[in-house]
C-alpha positions as CSV (number, residue, x, y, z in Angstrom):
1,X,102.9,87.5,74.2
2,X,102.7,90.9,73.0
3,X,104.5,94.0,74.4
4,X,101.1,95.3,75.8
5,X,100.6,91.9,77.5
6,X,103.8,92.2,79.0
7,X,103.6,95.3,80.0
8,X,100.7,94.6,81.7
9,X,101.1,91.3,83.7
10,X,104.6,92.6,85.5
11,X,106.4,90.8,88.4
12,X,105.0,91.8,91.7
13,X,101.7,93.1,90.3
14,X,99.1,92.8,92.6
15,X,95.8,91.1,90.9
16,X,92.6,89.4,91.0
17,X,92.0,85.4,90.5
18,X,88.5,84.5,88.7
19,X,88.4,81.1,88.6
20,X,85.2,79.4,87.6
21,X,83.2,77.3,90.4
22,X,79.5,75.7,89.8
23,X,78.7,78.3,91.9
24,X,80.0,81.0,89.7
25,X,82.9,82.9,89.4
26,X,84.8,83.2,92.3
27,X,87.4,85.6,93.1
28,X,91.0,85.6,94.8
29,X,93.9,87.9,95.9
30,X,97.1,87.0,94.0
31,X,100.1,88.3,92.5
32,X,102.6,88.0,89.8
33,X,105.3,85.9,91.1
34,X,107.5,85.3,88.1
35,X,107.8,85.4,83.9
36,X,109.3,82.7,82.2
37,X,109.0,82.8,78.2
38,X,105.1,83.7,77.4
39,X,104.0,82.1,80.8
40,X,103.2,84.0,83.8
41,X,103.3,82.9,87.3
42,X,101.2,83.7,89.8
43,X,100.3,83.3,93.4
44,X,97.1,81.1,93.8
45,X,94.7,79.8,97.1
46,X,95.6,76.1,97.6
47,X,91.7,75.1,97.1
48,X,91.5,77.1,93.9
49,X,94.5,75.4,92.6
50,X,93.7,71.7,93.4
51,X,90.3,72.6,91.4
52,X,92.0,73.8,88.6
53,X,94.8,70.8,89.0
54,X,92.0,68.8,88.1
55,X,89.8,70.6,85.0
56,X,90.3,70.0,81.9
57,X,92.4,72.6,79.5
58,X,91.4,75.5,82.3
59,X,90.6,79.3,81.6
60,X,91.1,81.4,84.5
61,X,90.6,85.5,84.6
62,X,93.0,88.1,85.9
63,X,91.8,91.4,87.0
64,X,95.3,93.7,87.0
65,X,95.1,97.4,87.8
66,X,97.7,100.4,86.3
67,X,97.5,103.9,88.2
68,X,96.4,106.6,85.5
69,X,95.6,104.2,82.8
70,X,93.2,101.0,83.7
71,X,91.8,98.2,84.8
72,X,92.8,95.3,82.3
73,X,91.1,92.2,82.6
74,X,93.5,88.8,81.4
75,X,92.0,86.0,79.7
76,X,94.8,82.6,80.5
77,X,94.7,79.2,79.9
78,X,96.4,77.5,83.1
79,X,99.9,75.5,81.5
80,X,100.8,74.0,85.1
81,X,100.1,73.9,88.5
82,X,102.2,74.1,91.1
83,X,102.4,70.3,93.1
84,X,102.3,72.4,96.1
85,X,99.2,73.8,94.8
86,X,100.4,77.4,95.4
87,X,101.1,78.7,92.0
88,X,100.0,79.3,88.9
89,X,101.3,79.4,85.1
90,X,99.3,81.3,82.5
91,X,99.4,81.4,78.7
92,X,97.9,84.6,78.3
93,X,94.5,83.9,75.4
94,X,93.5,88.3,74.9
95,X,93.7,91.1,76.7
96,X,90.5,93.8,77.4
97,X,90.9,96.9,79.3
98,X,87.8,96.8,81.5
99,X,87.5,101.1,82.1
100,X,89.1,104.1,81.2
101,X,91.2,106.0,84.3
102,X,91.0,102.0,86.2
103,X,89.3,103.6,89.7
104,X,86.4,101.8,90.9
105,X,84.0,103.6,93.1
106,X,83.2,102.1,96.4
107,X,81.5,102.9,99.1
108,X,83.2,104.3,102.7
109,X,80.7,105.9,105.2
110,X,84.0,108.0,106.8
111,X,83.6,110.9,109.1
112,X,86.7,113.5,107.8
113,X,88.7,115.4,109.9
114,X,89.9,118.7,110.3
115,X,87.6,119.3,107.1
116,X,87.2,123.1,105.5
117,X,86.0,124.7,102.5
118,X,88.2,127.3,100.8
119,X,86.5,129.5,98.4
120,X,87.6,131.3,95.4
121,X,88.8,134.2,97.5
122,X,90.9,131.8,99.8
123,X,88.0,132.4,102.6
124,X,87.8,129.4,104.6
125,X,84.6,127.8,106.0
126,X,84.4,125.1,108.9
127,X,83.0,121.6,107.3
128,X,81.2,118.4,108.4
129,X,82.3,115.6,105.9
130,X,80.7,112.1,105.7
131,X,82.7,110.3,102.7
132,X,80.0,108.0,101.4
133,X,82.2,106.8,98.5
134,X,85.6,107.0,97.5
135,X,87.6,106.3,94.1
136,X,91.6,107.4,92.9
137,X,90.1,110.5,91.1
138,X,88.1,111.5,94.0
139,X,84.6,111.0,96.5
140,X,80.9,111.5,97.0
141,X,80.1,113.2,100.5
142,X,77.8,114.4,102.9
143,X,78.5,117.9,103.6
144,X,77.2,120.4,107.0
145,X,78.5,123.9,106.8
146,X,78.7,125.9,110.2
147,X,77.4,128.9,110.9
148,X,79.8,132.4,110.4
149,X,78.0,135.7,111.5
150,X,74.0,133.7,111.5
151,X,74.8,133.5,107.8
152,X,74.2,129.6,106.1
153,X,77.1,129.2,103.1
154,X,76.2,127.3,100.9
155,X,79.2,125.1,99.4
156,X,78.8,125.5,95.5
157,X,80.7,124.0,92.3
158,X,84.0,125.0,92.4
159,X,85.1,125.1,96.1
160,X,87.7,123.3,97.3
161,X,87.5,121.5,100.6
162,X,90.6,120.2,102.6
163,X,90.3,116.8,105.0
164,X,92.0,114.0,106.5
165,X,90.8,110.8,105.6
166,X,91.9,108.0,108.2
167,X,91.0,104.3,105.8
168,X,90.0,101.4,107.3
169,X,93.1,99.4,107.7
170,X,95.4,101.6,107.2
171,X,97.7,103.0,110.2
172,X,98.0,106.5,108.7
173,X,95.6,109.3,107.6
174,X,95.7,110.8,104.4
175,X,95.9,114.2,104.0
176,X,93.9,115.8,100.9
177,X,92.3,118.2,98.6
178,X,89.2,117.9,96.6
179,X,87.0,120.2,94.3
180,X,83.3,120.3,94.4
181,X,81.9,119.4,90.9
182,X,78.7,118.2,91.7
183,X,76.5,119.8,94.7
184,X,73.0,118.8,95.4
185,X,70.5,121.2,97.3
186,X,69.9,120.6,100.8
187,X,68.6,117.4,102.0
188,X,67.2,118.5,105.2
189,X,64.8,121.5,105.8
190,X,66.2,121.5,109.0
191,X,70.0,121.1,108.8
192,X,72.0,122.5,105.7
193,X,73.3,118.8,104.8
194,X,74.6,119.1,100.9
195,X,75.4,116.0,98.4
196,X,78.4,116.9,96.9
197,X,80.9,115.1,94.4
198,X,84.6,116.0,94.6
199,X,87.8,115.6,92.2
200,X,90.5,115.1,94.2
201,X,93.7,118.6,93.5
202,X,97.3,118.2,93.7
203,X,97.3,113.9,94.8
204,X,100.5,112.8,94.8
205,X,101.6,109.7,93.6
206,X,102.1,107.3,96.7
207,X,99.0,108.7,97.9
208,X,97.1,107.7,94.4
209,X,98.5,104.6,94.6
210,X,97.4,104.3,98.1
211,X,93.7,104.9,97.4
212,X,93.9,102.2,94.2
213,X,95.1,99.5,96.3
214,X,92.3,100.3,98.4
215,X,89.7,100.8,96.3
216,X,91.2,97.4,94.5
217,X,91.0,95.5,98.0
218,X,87.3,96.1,98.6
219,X,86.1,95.8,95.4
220,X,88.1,92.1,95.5
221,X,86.7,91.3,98.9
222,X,82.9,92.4,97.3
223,X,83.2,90.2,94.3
224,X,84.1,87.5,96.4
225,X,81.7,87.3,99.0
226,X,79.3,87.8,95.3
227,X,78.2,91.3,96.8
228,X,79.2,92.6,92.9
């Protein structure tokens, strides 16, 4: 195995099972349990394994994700399967990295709150926010902008907005900062509802790491109900 590969596959790294099904490729939650020599153990669904068990010289895929590098994608021949049918052991076969920067985009549909626009002269705006999709790096949005003194602003490339962001799932909000670097003209003659794309400013790391796993979860849970 070489010292990418092993820098790659590390204990307690979450991951993605494809395992091949007449059906097609199918898709499952795991994690690296354990390295022995060049075989890595992982965590496998009983049904998957038992199917496996009982192929011939199996190849199984492993989707693996690094914060600020990639997504890499493992090619392994399955050595052994566990007799209670609950782990794995790969010989790793090649190694691809699947895309630059690793954050899949997927889709939210999340009202923000306490959302603002700061301008380039720190004056702040009120703000609707509708996050339609949301990556690491940062979302595409729905935006309104109030009304200050009967005058519409417009947001524009280069604002930066501030929201909390309450995920699916997850207990807390997240608190963050994007800047606008795409903004599409109104959508509505009758409401000033922008498109706008936003790079997130300032994300610190466990809240990076947050929005992979995330990001990671629902793009697992698409590919296996074949949504991808």
């Amino acid at each position: 195995m070489s010292a990418v590969e092993r820098g790659i596959l590390l204990a307690s790294q979450e991951c993605a099972l494809g395992v091949s099904q007449p059906s097609g490729l199918l898709w499952y939650r795991s994690r690296v349990l354990a390295r022995e020599g060049d075989l890595v153990w992982v965590e496998c669904a009983p049904a998957a394994a038992r199917e496996l068990a009982r192929a011939r010289a199996p190849e199984v895929l492993v989707d693996t994700w690094h914060a600020a590098d990639a997504l890499y994608r493992v090619r392994a021949r399955v050595a052994s399967v566990e007799p209670a049918y609950t782990r794995l052991a790969l010989r790793v076969l090649d190694v691809a990295r699947i895309q630059r920067r690793a954050y899949f985009r997927v889709p939210l549909m999340r009202k923000a709150e306490d959302a603002s626009l700061v301008d380039a002269g720190g004056a702040t705006w009120s703000l609707k926010l509708l996050v339609r999709d949301l990556s690491a790096e940062g979302i595409g949005a729905l935006t309104a902008m109030a009304l200050r003194d009967d005058y519409e602003r417009a947001p524009v490339v280069g604002d930066e907005i501030q929201f909390t962001l309450r995920l699916p799932g997850r207990p807390e909000p997240i608190h963050l900062r994007a800047r606008l670097v795409r903004v599409s003209g109104a959508l509505r003659s009758t409401a000033a509802i922008y498109e706008v794309g936003a790079d997130f400013v300032a994300l610190a790391p466990p809240t990076r790491e947050e929005l992979i796993h995330y990001a990671l979860t629902v793009q697992y849970e698409y590919a296996r109900r074949g949504l991808l």
